[in-house]
DOPAKE-967725 format. One line per 10 residues: number of its first residue (from 1); their letters; for each residue x, y, z of N, C-alpha, C. Coordinates in steps of 0.1 Angstrom, whole numbers, always signed. Last residue first. Example, Ala and Ser with C-alpha at 12.3 -4.5 7.8 and 13.67 -1.06 7.14 Angstrom:
BEGIN
2 = SA = +128:-22:+71:+137:-11:+71:+129:+0:+79; +132:-57:+78:+123:-45:+78:+132:-33:+78
end
This chain:
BEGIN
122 = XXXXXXXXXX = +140:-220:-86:+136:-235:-87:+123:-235:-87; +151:-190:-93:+141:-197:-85:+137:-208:-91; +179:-182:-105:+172:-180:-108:+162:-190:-96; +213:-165:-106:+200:-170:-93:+188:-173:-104; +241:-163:-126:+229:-157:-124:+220:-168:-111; +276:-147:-127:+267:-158:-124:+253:-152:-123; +303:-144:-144:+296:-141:-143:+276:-151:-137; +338:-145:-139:+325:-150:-142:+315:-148:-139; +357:-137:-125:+353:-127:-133:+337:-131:-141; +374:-166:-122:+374:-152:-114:+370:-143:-125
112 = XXXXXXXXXX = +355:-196:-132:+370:-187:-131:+365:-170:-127; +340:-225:-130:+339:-217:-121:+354:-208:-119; +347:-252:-130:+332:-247:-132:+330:-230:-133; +363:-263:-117:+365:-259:-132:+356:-253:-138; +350:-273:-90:+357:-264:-90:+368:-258:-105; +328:-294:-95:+329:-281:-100:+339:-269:-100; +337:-314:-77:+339:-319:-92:+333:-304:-99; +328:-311:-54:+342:-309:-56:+348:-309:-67; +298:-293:-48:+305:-307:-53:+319:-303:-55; +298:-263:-31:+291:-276:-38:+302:-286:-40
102 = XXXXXXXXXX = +285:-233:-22:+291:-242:-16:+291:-259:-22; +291:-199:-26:+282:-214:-29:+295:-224:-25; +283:-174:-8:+296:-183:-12:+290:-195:-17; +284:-133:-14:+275:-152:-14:+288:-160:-14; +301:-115:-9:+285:-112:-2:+279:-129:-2; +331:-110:-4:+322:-113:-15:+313:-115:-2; +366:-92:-12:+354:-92:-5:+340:-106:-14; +389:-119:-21:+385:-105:-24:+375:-105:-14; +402:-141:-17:+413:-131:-17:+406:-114:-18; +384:-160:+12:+385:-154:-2:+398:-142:-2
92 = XXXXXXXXXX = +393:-186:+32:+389:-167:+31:+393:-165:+17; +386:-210:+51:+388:-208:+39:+385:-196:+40; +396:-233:+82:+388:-219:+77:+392:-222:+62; +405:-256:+93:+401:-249:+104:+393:-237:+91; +395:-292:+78:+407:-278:+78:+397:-262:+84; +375:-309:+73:+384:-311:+92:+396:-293:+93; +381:-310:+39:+372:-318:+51:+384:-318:+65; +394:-288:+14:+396:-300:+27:+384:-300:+39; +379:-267:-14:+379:-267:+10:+385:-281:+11; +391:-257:-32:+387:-268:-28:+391:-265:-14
82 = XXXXXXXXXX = +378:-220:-43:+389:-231:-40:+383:-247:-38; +384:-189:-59:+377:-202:-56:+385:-209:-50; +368:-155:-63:+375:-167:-57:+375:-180:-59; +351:-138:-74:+363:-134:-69:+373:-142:-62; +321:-142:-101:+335:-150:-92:+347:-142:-90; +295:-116:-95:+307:-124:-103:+315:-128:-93; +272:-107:-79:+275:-121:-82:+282:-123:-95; +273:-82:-69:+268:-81:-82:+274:-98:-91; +286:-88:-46:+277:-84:-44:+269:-85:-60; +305:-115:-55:+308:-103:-52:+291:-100:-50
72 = XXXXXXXXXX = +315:-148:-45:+308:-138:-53:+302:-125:-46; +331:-180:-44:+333:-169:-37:+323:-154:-47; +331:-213:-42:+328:-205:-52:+326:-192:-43; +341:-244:-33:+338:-230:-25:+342:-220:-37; +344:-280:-34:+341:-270:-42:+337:-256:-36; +345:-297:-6:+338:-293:-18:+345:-280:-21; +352:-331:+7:+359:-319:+4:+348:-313:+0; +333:-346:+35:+341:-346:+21:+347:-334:+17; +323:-339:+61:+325:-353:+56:+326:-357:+43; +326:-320:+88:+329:-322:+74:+331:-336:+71
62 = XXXXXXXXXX = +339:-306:+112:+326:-316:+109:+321:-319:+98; +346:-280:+97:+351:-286:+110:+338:-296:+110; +356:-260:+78:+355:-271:+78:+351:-282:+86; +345:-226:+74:+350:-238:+81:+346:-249:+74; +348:-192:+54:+341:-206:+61:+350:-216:+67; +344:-157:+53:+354:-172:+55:+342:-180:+55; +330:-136:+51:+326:-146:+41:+336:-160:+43; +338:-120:+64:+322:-125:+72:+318:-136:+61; +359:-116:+61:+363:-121:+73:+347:-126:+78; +359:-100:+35:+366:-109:+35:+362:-120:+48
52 = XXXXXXXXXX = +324:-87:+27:+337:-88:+34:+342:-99:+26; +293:-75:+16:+307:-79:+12:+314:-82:+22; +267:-82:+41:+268:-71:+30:+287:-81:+28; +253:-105:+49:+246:-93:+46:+252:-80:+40; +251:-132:+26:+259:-127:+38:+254:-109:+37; +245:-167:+17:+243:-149:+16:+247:-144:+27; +254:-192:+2:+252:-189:+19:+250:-174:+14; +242:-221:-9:+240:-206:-15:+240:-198:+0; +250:-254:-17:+241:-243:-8:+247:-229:-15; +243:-279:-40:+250:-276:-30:+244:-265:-17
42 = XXXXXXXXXX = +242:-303:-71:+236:-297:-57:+245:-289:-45; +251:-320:-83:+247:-312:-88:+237:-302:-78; +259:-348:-72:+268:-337:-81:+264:-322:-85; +254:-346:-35:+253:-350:-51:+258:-338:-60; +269:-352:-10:+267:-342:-15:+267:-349:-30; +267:-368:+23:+273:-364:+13:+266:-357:+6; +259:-363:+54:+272:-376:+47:+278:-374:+33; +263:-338:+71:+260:-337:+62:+266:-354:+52; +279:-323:+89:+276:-332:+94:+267:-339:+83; +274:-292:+75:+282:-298:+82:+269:-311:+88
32 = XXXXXXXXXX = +272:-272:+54:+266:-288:+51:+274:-296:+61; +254:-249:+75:+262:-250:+60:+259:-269:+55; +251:-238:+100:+252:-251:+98:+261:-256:+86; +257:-210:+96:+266:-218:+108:+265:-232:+103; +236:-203:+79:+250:-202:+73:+256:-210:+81; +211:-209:+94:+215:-219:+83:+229:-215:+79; +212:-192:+116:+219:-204:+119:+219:-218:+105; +214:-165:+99:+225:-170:+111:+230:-187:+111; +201:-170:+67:+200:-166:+80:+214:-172:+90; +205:-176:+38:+205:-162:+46:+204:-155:+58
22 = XXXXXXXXXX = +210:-202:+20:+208:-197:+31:+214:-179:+37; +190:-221:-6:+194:-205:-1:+196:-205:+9; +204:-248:-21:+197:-236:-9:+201:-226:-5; +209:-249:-56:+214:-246:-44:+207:-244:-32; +217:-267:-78:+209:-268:-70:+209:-261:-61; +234:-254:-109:+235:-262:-97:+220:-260:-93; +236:-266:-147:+228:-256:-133:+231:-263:-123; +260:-271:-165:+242:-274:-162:+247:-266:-149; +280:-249:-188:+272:-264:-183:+261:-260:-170; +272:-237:-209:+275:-249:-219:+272:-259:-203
12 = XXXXXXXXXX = +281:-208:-204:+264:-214:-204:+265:-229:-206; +298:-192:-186:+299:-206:-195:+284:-213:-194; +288:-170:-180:+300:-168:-188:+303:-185:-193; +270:-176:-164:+261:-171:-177:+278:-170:-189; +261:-202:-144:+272:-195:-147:+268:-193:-161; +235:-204:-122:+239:-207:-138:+250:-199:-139; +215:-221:-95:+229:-213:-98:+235:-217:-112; +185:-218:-84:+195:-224:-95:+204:-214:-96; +178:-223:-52:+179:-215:-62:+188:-221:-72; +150:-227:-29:+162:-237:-35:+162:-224:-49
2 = XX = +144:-221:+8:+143:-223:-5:+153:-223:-16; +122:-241:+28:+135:-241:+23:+134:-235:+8
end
């Protein structure tokens, strides 16, 4: 498994997520479904092989809290965000984006459209 820090360089002021990288089929399908819960400071990092709208949706379906869905462009600046609902059928960004981090619910102020984000290796 591997785990990447996600730093928002446009607000340095707060702390780093946790994230797993996922880049394959069946880690993006799983995501954090079935999952009981999610610490504050932790989440996933889904990568997608190149930009869309329709390959970056996600589901809710087996869900067992809301979170936080952070939307990012190929050159990982924020083009979206939202709070996913737990059980609700999809979420689609308004723009293309290649990653979607996936985290606590309590970040979604974490996080404005144009922001700039960095990966760094745990």
């Amino acid at each position: 498994m591997t785990v990447v820090e996600v730093i928002n360089q446009s607000q340095p002021q707060k702390l780093a997520i946790k994230a797993e990288y996922c880049d394959s089929f069946w880690k993006r399908l799983k995501g954090l479904m079935l999952k009981p819960s999610l610490n504050a400071y932790e989440g996933i990092l889904l990568a997608e092989k190149k930009a869309s709208i329709t390959g970056s949706t996600i589901h809710m379906f087996f869900m067992n809290f809301d979170i936080a869905v952070v939307w990012l462009d190929a050159k990982l600046r924020v083009v979206d965000t939202a709070i996913a609902k737990r059980w609700r059928p999809y979420y689609a960004p308004s723009q293309p984006a290649k990653f979607i981090l996936e985290t606590h619910a309590s970040h979604i102020g974490d996080f404005k459209y144009g922001d700039q984000i960095s990966l760094e290796n745990d």
